[in-house]
TIVO-2410 file (N, C-alpha, C; in nm, 3 decimals):
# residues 115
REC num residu      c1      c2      c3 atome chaine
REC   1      X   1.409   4.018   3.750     N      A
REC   1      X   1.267   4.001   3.768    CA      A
REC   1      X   1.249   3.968   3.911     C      A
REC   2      X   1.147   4.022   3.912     N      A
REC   2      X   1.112   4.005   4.120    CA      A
REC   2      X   0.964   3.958   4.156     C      A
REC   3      X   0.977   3.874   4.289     N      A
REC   3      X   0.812   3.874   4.298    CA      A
REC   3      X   0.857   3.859   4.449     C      A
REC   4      X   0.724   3.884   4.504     N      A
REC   4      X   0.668   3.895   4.656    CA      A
REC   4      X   0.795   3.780   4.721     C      A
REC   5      X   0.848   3.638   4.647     N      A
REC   5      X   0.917   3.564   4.728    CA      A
REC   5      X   1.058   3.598   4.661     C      A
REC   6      X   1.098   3.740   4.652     N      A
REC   6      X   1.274   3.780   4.604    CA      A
REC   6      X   1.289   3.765   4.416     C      A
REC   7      X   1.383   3.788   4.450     N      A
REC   7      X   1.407   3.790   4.289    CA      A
REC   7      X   1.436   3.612   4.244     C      A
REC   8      X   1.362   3.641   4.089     N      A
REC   8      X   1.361   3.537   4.025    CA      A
REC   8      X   1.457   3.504   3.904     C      A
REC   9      X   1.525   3.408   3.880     N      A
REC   9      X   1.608   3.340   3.820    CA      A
REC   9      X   1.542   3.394   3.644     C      A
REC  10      X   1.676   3.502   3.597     N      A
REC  10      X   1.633   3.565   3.453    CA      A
REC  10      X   1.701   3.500   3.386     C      A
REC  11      X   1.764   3.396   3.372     N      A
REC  11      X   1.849   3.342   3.244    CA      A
REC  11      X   1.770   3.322   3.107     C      A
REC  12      X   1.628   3.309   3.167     N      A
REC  12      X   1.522   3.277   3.036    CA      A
REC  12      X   1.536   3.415   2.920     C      A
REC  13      X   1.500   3.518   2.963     N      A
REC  13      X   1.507   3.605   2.857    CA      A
REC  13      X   1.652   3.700   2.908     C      A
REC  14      X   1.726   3.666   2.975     N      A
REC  14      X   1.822   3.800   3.022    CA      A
REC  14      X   1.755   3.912   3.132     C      A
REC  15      X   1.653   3.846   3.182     N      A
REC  15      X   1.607   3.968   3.276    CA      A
REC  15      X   1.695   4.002   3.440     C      A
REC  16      X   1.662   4.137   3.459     N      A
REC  16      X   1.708   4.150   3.560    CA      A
REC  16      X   1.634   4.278   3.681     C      A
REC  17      X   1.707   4.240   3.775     N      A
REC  17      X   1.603   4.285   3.890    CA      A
REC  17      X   1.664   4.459   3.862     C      A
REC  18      X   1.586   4.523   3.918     N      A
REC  18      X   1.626   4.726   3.922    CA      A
REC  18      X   1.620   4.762   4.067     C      A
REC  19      X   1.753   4.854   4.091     N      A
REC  19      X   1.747   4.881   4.199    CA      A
REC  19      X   1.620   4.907   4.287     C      A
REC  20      X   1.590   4.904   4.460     N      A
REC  20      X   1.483   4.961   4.470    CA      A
REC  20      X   1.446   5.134   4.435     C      A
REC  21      X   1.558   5.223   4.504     N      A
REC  21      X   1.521   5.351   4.432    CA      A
REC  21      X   1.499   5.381   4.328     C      A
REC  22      X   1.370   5.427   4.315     N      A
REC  22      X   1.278   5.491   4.197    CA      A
REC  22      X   1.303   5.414   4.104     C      A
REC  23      X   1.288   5.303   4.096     N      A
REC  23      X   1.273   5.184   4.027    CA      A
REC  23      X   1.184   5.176   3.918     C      A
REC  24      X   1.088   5.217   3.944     N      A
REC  24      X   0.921   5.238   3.869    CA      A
REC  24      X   1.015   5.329   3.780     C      A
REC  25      X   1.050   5.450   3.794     N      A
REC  25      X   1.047   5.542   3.700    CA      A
REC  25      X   1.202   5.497   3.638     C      A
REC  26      X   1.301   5.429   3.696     N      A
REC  26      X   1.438   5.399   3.623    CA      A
REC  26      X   1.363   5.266   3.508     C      A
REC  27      X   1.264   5.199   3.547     N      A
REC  27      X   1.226   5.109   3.468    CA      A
REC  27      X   1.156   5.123   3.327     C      A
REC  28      X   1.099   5.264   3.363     N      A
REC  28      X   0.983   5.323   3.230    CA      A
REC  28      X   1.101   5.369   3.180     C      A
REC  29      X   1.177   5.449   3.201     N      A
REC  29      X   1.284   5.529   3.164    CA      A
REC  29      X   1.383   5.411   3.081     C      A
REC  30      X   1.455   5.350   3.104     N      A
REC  30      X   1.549   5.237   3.030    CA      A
REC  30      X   1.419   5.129   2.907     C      A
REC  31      X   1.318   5.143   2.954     N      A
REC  31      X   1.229   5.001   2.838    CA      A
REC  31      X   1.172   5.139   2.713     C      A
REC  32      X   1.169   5.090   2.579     N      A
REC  32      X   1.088   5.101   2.498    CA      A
REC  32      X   0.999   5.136   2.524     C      A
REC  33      X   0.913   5.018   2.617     N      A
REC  33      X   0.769   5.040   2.615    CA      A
REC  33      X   0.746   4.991   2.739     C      A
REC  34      X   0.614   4.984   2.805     N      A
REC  34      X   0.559   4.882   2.933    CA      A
REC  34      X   0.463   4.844   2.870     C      A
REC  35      X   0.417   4.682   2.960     N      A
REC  35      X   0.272   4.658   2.963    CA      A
REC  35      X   0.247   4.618   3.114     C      A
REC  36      X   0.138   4.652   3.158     N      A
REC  36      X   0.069   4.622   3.322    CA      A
REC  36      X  -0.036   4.500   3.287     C      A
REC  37      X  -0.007   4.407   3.329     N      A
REC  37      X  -0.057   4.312   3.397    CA      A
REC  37      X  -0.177   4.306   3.511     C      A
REC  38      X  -0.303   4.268   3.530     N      A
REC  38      X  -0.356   4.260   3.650    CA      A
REC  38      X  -0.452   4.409   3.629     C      A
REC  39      X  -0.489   4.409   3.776     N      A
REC  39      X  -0.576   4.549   3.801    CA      A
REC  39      X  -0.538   4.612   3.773     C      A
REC  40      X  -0.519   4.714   3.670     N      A
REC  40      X  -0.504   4.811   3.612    CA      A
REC  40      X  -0.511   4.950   3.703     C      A
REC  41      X  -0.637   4.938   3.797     N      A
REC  41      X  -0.671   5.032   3.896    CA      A
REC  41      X  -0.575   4.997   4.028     C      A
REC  42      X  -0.527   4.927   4.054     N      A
REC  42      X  -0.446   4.984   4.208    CA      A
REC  42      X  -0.343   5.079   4.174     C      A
REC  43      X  -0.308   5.120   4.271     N      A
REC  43      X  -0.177   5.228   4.299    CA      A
REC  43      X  -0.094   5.198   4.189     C      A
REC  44      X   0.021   5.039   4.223     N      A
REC  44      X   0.122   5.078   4.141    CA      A
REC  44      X   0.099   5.039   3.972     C      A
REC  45      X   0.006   5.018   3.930     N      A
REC  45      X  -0.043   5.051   3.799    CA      A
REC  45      X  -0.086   5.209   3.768     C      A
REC  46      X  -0.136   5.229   3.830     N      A
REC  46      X  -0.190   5.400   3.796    CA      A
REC  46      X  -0.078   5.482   3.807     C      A
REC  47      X   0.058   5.435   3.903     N      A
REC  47      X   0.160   5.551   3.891    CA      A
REC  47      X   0.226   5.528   3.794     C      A
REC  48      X   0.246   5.392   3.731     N      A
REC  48      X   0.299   5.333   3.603    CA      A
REC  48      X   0.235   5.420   3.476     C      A
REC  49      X   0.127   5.418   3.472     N      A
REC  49      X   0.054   5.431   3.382    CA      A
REC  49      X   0.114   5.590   3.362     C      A
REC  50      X   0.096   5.655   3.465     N      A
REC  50      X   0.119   5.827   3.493    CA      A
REC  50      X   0.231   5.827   3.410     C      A
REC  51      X   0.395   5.742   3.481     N      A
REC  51      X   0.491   5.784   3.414    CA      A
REC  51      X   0.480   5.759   3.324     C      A
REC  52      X   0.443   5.663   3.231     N      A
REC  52      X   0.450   5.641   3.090    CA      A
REC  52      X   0.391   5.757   3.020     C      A
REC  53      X   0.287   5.789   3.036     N      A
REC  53      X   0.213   5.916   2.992    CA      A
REC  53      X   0.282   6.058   3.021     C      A
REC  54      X   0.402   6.087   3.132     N      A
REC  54      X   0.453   6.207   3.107    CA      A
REC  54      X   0.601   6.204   3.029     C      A
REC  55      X   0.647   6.012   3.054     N      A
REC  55      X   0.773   6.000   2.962    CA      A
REC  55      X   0.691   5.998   2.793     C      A
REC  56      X   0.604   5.978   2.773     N      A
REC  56      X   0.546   5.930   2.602    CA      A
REC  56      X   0.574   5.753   2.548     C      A
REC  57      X   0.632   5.715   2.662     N      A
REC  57      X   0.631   5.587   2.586    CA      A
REC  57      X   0.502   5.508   2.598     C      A
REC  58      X   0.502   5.384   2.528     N      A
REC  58      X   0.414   5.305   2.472    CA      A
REC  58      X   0.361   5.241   2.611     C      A
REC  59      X   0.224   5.211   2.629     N      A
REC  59      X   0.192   5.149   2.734    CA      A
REC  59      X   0.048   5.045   2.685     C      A
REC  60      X   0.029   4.919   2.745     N      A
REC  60      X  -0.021   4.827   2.661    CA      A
REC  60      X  -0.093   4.722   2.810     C      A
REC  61      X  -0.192   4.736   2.816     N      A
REC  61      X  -0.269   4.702   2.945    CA      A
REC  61      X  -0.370   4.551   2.921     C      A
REC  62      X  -0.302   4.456   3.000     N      A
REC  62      X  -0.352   4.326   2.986    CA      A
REC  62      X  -0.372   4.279   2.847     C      A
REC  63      X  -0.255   4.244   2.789     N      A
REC  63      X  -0.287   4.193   2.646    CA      A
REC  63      X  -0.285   4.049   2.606     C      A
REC  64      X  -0.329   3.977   2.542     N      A
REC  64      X  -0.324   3.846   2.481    CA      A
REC  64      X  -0.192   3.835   2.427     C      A
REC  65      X  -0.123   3.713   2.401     N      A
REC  65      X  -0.011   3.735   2.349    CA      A
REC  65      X   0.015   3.771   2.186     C      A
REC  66      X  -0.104   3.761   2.184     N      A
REC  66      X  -0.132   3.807   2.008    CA      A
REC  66      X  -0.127   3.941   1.972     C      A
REC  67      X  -0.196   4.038   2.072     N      A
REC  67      X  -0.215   4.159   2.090    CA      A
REC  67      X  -0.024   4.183   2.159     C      A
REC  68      X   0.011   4.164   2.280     N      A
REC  68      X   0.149   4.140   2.302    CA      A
REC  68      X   0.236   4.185   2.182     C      A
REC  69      X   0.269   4.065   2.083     N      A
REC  69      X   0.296   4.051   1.990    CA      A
REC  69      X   0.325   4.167   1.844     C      A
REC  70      X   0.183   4.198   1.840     N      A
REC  70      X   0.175   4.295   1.743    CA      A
REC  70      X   0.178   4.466   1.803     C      A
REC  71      X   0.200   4.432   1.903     N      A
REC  71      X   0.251   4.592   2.035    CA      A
REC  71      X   0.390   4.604   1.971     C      A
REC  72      X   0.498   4.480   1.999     N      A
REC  72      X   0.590   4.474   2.048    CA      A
REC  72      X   0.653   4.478   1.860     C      A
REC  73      X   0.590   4.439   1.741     N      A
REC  73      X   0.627   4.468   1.666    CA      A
REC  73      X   0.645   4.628   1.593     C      A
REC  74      X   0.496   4.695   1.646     N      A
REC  74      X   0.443   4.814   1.606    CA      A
REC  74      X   0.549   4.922   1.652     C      A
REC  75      X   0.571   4.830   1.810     N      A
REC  75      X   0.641   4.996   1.883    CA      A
REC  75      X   0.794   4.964   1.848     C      A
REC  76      X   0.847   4.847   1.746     N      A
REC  76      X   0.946   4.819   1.753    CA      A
REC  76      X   1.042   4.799   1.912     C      A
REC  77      X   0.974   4.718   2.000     N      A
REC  77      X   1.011   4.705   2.122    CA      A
REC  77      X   1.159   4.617   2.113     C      A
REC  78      X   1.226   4.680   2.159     N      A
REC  78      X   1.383   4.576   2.243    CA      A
REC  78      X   1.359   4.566   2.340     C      A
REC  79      X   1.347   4.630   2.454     N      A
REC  79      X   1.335   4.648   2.582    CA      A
REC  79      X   1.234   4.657   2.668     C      A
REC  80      X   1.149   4.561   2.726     N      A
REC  80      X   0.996   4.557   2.742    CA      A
REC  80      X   0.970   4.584   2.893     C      A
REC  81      X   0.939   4.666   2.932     N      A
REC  81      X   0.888   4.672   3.134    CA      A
REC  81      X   0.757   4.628   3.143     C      A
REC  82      X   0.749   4.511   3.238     N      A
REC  82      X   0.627   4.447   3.229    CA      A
REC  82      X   0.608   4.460   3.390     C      A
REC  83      X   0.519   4.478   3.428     N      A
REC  83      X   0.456   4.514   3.575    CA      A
REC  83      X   0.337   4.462   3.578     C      A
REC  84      X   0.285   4.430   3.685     N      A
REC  84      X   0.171   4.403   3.740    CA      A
REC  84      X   0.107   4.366   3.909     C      A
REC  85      X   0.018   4.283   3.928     N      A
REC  85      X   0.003   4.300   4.069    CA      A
REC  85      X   0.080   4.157   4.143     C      A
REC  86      X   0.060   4.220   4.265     N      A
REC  86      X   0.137   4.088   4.340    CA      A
REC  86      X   0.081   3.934   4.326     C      A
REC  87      X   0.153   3.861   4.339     N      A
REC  87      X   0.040   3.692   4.360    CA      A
REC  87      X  -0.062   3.731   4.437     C      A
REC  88      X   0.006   3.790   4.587     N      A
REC  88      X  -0.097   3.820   4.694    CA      A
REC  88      X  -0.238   3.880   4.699     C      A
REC  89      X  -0.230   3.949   4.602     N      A
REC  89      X  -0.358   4.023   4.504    CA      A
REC  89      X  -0.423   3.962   4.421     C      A
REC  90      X  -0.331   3.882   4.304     N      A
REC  90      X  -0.396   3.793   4.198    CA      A
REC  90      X  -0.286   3.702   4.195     C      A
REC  91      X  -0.352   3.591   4.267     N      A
REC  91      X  -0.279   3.394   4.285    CA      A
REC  91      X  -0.285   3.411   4.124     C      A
REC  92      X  -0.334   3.433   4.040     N      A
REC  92      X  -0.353   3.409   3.912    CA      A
REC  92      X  -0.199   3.430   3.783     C      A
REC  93      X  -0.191   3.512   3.828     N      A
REC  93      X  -0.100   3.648   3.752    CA      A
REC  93      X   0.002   3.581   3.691     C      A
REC  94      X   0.083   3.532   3.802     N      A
REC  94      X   0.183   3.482   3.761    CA      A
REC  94      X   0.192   3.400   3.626     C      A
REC  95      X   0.126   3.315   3.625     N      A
REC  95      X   0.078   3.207   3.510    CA      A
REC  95      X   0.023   3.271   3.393     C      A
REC  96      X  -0.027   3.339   3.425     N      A
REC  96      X  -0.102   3.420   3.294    CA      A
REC  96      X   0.037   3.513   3.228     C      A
REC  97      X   0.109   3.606   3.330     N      A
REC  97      X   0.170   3.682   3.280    CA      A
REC  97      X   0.309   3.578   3.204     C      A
REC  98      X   0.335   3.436   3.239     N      A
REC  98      X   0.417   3.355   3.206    CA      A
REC  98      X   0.400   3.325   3.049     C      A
REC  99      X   0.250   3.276   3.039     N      A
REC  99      X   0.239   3.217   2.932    CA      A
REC  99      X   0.230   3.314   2.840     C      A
REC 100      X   0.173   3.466   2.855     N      A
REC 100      X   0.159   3.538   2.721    CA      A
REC 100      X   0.284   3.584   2.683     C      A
REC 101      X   0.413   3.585   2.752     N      A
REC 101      X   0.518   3.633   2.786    CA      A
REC 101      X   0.602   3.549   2.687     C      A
REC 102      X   0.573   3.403   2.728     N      A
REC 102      X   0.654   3.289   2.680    CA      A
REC 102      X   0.614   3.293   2.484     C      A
REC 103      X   0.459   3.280   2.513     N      A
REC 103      X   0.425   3.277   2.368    CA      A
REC 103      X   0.444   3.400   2.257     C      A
REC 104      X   0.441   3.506   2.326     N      A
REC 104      X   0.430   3.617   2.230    CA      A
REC 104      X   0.635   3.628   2.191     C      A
REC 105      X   0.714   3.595   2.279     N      A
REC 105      X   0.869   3.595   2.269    CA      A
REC 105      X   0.895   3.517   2.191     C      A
REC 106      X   0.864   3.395   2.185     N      A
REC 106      X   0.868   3.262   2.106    CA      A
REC 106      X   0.853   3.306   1.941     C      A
REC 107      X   0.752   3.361   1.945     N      A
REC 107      X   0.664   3.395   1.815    CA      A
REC 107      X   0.784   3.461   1.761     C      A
REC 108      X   0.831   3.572   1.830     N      A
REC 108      X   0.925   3.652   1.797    CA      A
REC 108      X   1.069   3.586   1.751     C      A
REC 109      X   1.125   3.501   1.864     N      A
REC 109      X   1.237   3.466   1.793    CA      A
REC 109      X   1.215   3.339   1.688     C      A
REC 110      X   1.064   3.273   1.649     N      A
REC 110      X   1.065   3.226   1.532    CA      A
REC 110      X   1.091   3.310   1.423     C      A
REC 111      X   1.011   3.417   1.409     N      A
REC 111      X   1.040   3.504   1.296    CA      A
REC 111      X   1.168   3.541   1.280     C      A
REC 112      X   1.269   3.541   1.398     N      A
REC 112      X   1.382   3.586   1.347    CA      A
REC 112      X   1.447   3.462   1.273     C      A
REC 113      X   1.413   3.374   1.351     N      A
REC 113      X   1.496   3.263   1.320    CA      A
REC 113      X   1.427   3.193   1.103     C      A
REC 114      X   1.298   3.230   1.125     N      A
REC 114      X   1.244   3.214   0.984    CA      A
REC 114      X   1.328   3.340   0.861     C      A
REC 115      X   1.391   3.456   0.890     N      A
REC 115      X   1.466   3.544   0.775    CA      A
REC 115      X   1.565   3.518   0.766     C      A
***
């Protein structure tokens, strides 16, 4: 996982950073599914959006973690590419994309842990 200040410490879910070459498209390509985070309309959302739409996978745009959740059950997701905009764009993001992230995963490994 990466942001504007380098890559960030994945031990939480196993994440990891993707090379820079064609990254965007090695990323749609290896996940299940994506969801975009943030403005939906800048650049690297709209080219996101593109590849998902000529690979066919699942794509899921600013969701609640509830909505999250029932994506990630529907599309039977393992492998999730989550993108969005920089802090520098939206100070916000980060936090938002943390908590629906944290809660909708949680949810998930309760249920596993509840069968």
């Amino acid at each position: 996982w990466c942001t504007e200040r380098g890559a960030a410490p994945g031990s939480v879910f196993g994440l990891k950073e993707a090379p820079e070459v064609r990254y965007r498209q090695w990323n749609i390509h290896d996940a299940d599914a994506t969801v975009i985070f943030g403005d939906v309309r800048s650049a690297g959302s709209q080219l996101t959006a593109q590849e998902t739409a000529r690979t066919g996978k699942p794509l899921l745009l600013n969701p609640t973690a509830e909505e999250l959740l029932d994506f990630l059950r529907a599309c039977q997701v393992h492998v999730l590419n989550v993108v969005g905009n920089r802090a520098s764009v939206d100070p916000d993001v980060e936090a938002s994309v943390r908590r629906v992230l944290t809660e909708a995963l949680q949810a998930l490994l309760k249920e596993g842990a509840d069968r």
